[in-house]
Each structure stands twice: as structure tokens, then as C-alpha cells.
N, C-alpha and C positions, 0 to 999 in steps of 0.2 A: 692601415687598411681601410677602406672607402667601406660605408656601410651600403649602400647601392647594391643591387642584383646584377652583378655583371656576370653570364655564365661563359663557360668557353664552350665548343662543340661535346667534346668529352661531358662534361657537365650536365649541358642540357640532353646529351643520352643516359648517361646514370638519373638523371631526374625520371627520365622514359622508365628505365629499368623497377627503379624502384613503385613509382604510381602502376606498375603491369604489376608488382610483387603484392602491392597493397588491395588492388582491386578484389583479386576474388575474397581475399578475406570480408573486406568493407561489405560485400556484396551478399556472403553470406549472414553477417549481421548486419544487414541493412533498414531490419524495422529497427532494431534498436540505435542505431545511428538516426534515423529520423524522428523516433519518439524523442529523443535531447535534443534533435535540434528546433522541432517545434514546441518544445518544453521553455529552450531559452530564447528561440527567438518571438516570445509572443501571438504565437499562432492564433491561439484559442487566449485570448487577454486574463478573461476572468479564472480560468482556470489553473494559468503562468501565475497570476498574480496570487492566489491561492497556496499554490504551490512552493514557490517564493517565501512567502509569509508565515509559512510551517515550516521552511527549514532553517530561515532566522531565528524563529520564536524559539525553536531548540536550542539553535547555536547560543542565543544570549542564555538563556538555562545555563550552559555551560560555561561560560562566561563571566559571569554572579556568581558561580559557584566556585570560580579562582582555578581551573583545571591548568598543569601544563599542560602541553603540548605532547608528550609522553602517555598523559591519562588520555587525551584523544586519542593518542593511538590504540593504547590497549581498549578503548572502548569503540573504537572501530572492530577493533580484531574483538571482541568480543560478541558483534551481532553476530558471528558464526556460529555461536551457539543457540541463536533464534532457530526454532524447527522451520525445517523447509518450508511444507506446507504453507506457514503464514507469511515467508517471504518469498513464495511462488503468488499467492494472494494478493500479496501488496505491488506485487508487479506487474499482475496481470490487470489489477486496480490503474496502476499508473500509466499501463498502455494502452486500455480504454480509453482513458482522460486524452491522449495526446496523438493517439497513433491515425485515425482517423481524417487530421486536419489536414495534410498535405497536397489538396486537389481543390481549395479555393482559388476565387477568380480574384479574389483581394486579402490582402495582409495588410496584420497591423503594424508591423516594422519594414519587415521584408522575406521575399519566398526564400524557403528551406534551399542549400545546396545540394545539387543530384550529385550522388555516389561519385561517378564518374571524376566529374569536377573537383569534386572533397580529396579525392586520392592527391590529382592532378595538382593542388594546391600543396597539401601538406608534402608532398614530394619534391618542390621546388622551395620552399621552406627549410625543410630535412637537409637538402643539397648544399643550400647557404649556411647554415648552422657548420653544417660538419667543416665548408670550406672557414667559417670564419676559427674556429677549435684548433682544426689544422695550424693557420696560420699561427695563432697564438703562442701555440705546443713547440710549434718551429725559432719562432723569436726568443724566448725564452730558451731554448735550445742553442740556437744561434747569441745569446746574451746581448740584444738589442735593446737600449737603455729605453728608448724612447715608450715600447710598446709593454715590455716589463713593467715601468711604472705606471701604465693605466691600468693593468692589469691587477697592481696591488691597490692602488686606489682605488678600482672597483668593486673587490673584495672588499674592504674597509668598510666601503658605503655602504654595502649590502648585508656587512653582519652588523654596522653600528644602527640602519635602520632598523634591524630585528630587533634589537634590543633595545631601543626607544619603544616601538610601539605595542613588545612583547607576543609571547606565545602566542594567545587568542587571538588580538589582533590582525599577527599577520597570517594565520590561518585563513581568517575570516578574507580578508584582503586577495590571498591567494584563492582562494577557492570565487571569490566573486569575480575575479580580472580571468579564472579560465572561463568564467558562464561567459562573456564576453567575447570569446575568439570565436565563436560562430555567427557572432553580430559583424566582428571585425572584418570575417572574412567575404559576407555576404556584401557588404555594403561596402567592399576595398577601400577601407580608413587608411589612408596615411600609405598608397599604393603607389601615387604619383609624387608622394615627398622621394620617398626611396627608390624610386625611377621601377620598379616591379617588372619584370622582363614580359609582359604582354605578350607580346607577340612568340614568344616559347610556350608561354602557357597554354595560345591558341595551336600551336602545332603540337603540343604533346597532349593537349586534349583532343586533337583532331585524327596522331596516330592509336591514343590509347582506345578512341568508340571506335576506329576504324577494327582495328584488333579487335574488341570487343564484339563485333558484328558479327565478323571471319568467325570468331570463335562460335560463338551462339548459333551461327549457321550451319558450320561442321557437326557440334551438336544436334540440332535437330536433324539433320540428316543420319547422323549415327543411330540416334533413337526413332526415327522412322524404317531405317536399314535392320533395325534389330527388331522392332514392331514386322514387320514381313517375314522374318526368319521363323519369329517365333508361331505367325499365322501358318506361316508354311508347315513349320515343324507339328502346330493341331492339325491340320489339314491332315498330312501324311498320319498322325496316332487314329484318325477318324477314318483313315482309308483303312490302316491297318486293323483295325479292333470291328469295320464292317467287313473284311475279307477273314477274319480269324471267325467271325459269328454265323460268316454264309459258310463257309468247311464247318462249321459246327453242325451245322440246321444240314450240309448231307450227310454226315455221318451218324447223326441220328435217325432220318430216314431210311440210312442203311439198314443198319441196325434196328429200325422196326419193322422193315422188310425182312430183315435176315429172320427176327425173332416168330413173324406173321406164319414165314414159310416151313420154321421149325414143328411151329402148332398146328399147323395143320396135316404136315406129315405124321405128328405124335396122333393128333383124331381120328387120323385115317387107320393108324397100328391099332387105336382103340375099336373099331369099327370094325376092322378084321378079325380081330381077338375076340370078339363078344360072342359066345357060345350057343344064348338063343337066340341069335338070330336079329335081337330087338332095335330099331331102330333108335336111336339119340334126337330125341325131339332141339326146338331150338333153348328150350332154357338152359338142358342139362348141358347142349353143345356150350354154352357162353359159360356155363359154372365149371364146365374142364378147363375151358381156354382160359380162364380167369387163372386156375389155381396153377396151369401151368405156365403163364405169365409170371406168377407168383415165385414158383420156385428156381425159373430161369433169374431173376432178380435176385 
């Protein structure tokens, strides 16, 4: 099998498929994708380089200290026991350091991958991998001598390397060749050895912003469509709660007409009733009307 990027049509649509599947994730961790990749690709130098240099300094600690490759893990799995707080702290520390950098007019290696593109890439990647896996699964299935033996001879080479340059080592090695793939991918290393299908890339990065658009447009119009509904919907509670307040304000008028007409009916019975004769000056009239306010309440 040709290591080359040859895709077929199928292919370069599952590549579509899958970069459409990666995006909104990518998208929603999108500071965090940018804070590592201007972490590794030397954004901000002095800061990379800092950076860099503390997390060697640890590594050889461990290093000196003879760990497998085991004790790294359990001492991976073991920061889970750091309280959050201090490694909400320490991240919020490192995305200060890095998150900032991505809107210079110059870099010190090369500008950061936009989202879009990162999908776009890794997706075309993903595609040849699985296609080259496939084929392997299938030879060996099919009992083809020729690709069988590379197959174990590549195995060999890859567990007799580990065990020359042991545990630490290839940790260390491993962990430095992936700070690397965001260098490699920016600056397309070794794109035109392996002939890199360009011109797919340019069209699946051309349908996947185009979608991207579409989408983000429909969105804002949805959230504008629902911005209006919900104006609408204050509107109408602001019509309603002023026509529930104006029946209010006349049924109290009513009602203090109704009450007005009662009292004075009742002073007028007083009036009539009063034996000598005596007129109801204006105090006493307001201290009846008072008290028979009072008791109608």
C-alpha cells in the first residue's frame, strides 16, 4: 500500500462528515485548543520557553528517581487527588500566560491553526489512518506474505526500540514528538513528500466554513426570532397588568362612590332622627362619616 493520500470520492465525503462531527466540539473548547497551540508553538517565546523548562525539570526528577512507566501513571492518576480549587488555579494561571497571544501581526515560529482548518486537517488524517488499518486487517486476513511481514517487522522495531531506550525515555520522546504536531501541521512538514491531497483539503475546508455560516446564520436568526417573541410576549404581560390595574382603579372608584352614597344616606337618617332638633356642625359630620367608614371596612 502507497503511503500517499490518495482519497476516493467516498473518502473525501467521510473526511466532510467527520471534520462537520469534530467542529462543534473543537468549537466549544476552542480557548482551550488555542491556549496549547500557542503554548507549543512559541507564541509568546519567553513564556513557551519557561513553560517548557518546568515541565522537563520535573520529568528528569522523575527520571533520577528510576520511575517505570507504571509509577508515571499512577502518579498521573494520582493529581486527581489535588483539590480542585488549586487546579482551577493553576489553569486559570496557564491560560493567562497563553490565551491572549493569538491576534499578533508577527510570530515567532508560525500563526496558530483556526479551528475550522484544525478539524479539516485532523479529519483527513483520521481518514488515511483508518484507510491504511483497514487495509492491513484485510492482508492479514487475506494471508498476504508480503505485507504480513512488514507488519511483524514493524512491531519488532517498535517494542525493540522501547526497550533500548526504556520507560522514561520513551515517555519523554512520546510526549515531545506530540508538542510537535502543531508545529508540523502549521508549517505542512513533509506535505509534498507524501503528495497531501490539497486541493480536498481546500474544498472540505470550503464546504465545512460554508456550513459553518449557514449554520451561524440560522442561529442568529433563531435567536433574534425568539428575542421578538419574547419582546412580544413583555409587551402583551405590560398590556395586561395595565388593563388588570385600570378595572382595578374603577372598581375602587366604584366602590368609593358606592361607600360615599351609603354615608350619606346613613347622616341624613341621623339628621332625621335627632330629636332636638340640633344641627350636625362640620366636625361632628366628618367624625360620623369617619366612624361609619370605619365600620363599613
Amino acid at each position: 500500500m502507497s503511503s500517499d493520500f490518495t482519497f476516493t470520492n467516498e473518502e473525501e465525503e467521510l473526511s466532510y462528515q467527520v471534520a462537520s462531527i469534530m467542529y462543534p466540539y473543537f468549537k466549544r473548547n476552542s480557548n482551550i485548543i488555542m491556549v496549547i497551540q500557542n503554548a507549543l508553538l512559541f507564541v509568546s517565546p519567553i513564556k513557551s520557553f519557561i513553560f517548557f523548562f518546568g515541565v522537563n525539570l520535573i520529568f528528569f526528577i522523575f527520571y533520577i528517581c528510576h520511575f517505570s512507566i507504571f509509577s508515571h501513571m499512577f502518579i498521573i492518576l494520582s493529581i486527581r487527588t489535588i483539590p480542585s480549587e488549586y487546579k482551577t488555579k493553576f489553569l486559570l494561571f496557564i491560560n493567562s500566560c497563553f490565551a491572549s497571544q493569538s491576534e499578533k501581526e508577527k510570530y515567532f515560529l508560525v500563526q496558530p491553526i483556526p479551528i475550522d482548518h484544525l478539524c479539516c486537517l485532523i479529519a483527513i488524517f483520521y481518514v488515511q489512518l483508518r484507510k491504511f488499518i483497514n487495509y492491513y486487517i484485510n492482508s492479514v486476513k487475506k494471508a498476504q506474505l508480503f505485507d504480513v511481514a512488514f507488519i511483524t517487522v514493524l512491531q519488532f522495531f517498535v517494542f525493540y526500540l522501547i526497550y533500548l531506550m526504556g520507560d522514561s525515555i520513551f515517555v519523554w520522546v512520546t510526549i515531545h514528538a506530540a508538542c510537535l504536531v502543531p508545529f508540523i501541521l502549521a508549517k505542512r512538514v513533509g506535505f509534498e513528500i507524501f503528495h497531501f491531497p490539497t486541493k480536498i483539503e481546500q474544498r472540505i475546508l470550503s464546504l465545512l466554513r460554508r456550513r459553518n455560516e449557514e449554520e451561524e446564520k440560522i442561529e442568529k436568526e433563531e435567536k433574534a426570532q425568539k428575542l421578538a417573541e419574547e419582546e412580544k410576549k413583555a409587551q402583551e404581560e405590560v398590556k395586561r397588568l395595565a388593563e388588570i390595574a385600570m378595572i382595578s382603579e374603577e372598581t375602587e372608584n366604584f366602590d368609593f362612590q358606592d361607600e360615599n352614597q351609603k354615608n350619606d344616606h346613613k347622616l341624613k337618617i341621623e339628621i332625621e332622627e335627632n330629636p332636638n332638633g340640633e344641627i350636625i356642625n362640620g366636625d361632628k359630620h366628618r367624625a360620623i362619616a369617619n366612624e361609619l367608614c370605619l365600620e363599613i371596612n
